[in-house]
N, C-alpha and C positions, 0 to 999 in steps of 0.2 A: 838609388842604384837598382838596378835589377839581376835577381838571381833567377837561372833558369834550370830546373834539373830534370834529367833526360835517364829513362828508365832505364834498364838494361836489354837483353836481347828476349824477344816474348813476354816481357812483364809487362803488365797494364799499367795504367795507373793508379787505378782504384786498389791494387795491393803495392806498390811504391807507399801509396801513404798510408799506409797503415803499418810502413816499416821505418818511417823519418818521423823526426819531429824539426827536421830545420826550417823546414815552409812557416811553420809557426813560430818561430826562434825570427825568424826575416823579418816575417810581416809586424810582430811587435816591434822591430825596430827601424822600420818604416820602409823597409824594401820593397819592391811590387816582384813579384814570383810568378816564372811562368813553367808551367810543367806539361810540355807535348806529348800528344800520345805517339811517340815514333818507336816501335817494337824490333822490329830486325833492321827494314831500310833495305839501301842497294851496297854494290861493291863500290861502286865509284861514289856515292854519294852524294852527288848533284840535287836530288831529290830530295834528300834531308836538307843539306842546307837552303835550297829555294824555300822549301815549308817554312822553316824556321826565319829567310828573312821576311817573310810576309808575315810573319806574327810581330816579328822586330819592327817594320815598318808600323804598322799598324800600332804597334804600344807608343813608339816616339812621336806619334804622328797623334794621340788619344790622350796621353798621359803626360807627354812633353819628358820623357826617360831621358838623360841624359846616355848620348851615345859613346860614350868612353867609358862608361859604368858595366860594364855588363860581366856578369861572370858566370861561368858555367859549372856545374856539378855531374857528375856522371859515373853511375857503377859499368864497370864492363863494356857492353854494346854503348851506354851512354857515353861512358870516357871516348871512346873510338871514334865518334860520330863529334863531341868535342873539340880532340885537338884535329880532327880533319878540316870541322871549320874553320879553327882558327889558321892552319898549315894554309889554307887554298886564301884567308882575307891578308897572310902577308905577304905571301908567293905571289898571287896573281890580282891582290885589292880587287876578287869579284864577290864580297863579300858589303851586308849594308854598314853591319859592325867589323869592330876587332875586339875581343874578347878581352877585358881589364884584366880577369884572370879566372882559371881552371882550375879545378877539383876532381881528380881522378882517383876514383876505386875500381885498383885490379886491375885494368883493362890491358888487355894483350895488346904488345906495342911494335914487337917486330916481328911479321909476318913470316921471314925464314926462321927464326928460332922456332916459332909454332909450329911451323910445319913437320919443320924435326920434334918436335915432340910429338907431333901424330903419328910419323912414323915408329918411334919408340911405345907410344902407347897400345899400338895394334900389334908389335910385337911381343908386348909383356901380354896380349889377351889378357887382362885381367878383371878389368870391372866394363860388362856390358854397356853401362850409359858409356865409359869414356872412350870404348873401343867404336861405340855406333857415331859419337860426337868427333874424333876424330879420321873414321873413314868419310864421313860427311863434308868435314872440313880439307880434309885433302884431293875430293873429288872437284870440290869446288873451286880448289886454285887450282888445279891440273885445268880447269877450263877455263878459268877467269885470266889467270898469267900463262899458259900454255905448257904448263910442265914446272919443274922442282925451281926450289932458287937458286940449282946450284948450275940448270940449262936457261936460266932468265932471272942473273940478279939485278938488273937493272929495275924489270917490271916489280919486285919484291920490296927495293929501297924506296921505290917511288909510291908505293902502297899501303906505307907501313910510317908511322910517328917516329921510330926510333930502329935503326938500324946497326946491331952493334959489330964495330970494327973499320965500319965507315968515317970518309972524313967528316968530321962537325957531328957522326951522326946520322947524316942523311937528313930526311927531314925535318929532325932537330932543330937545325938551325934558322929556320921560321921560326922557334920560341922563343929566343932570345929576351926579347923586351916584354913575356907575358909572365905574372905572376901566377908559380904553378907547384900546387902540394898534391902529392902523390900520397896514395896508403894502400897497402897490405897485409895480411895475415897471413903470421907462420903458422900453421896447425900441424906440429909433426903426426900425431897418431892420423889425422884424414890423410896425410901423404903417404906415408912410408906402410900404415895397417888398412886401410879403408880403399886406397888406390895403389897400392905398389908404386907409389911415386917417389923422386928425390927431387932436390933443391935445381937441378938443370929442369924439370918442369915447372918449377913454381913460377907464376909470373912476376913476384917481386925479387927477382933476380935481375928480369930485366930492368923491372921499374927503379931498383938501387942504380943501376947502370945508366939508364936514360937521365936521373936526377944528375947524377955526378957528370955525364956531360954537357948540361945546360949550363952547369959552375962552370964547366971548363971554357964552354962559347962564350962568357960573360954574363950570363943570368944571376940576376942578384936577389932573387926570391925564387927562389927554387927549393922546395926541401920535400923530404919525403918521410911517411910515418908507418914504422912495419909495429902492431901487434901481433898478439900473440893468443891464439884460441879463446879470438871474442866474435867470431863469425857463427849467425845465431841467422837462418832460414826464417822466411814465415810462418811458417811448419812448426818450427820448435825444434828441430834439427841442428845439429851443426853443420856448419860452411862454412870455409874462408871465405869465399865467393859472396859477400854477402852485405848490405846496407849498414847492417849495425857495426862494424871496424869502424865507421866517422863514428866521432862524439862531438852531440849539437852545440853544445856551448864552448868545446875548445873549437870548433868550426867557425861558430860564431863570431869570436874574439879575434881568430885573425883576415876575417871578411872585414869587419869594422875598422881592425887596424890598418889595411891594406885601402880603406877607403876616406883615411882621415889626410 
């Protein structure tokens, strides 16, 4: 099989590995690993997936990878970048694979929810990185979809993994047939003392919510994993945000399962 994991937003590679140990969990058990350097990408991302099937071609085409094998890993920017491939190889089969199955950390899944939380988060002023990360963020769908999701929910559901209150979901319902574990961390002290944040920001609110509707579309490997203040920076910091919430050998265990 091959496992491919895909950084988060600005992270290199060369600090990716130095915060996993599953590329070496893989490769002792005979996986072939592939780890792109794709750091932010586009809105539409066309571009990431082209990159990524020309790597794909090229391993099936070098290595003889079986093409139904493939599963993805992804914190954050990587989850996004993730189920967008997989959303556009079942939506539109213009894709070289279809993903066996995903591994998402954290990644923000419905695009109006986010958005309301940048509006919320520029009204609490409270912690400059979140107030500059989300006037940034809402400048950029103000141009990208033309305004809020509440003057263009269309362009919102169609841009977004998981759209809640929608039928199936919204995008959703491309997952159906892909196996897909979700994880999160609760850190109340970084929410509630460190950000003035509550649980309507956290993104595993969504991400409980996106799980419980892929059980409901028929997904029969779905499941989702919330810890609890084990999010641990390169730094040495805490973050939920953050690679070490997977642990490699329960990760392990059920890639191997998932491939017997």
């Amino acid at each position: 099989a091959v496992l491919t994991i895909l950084p988060s937003g600005g992270e290199t590679t060369e600090n990716l590995l130095q915060q996993i140990t599953l590329h070496d969990a893989a490769v002792e058990k005979g996986l072939l690993v592939i780890i792109p350097s794709i750091n932010w990408g586009t809105d539409s991302r066309l571009a990431e997936i082209a990159f990524l099937d020309t790597i794909f071609k090229q391993v099936v085409e070098k290595y003889e990878a079986p093409k139904d094998k493939f599963i993805f890993c992804g914190l954050s920017n990587g989850g996004m970048i993730s189920f967008r491939y997989a959303i556009n190889a079942v939506k539109d089969s213009s894709t070289f694979i279809v993903p066996r199955a995903i591994i998402g950390l954290d990644p923000p899944l419905d695009f109006a929810r986010l958005y309301r939380y940048c509006e919320r988060e520029i009204a609490r002023n409270f912690s400059p990185a979140g107030v500059g990360e989300a006037k940034w963020l809402l400048n950029k769908y103000n141009a990208v979809y033309g305004g809020s999701p509440d003057e263009f929910p269309q362009e919102y559901i169609d841009a977004s993994t998981f759209s809640y209150g929608t039928e199936a979901g919204g995008n959703t319902k491309y997952l159906t047939n892909i196996s897909i574990r979700m994880h999160s961390d609760l850190d109340l002290d970084y929410l509630l003392n460190q950000r003035k944040r509550d649980l309507y920001d956290w993104n595993g609110t969504d991400i409980v919510a996106f799980v419980n509707q892929l059980k409901i579309n028929g997904n029969k490997n779905a499941e989702v994993i919330i810890t609890q203040n084990k999010g641990v920076r390169l730094n040495g910091k805490k973050h939920p945000h953050s690679w070490s919430i997977m642990d490699t050998e329960d990760t392990m265990q059920w890639i191997l399962e998932l491939l017997e």
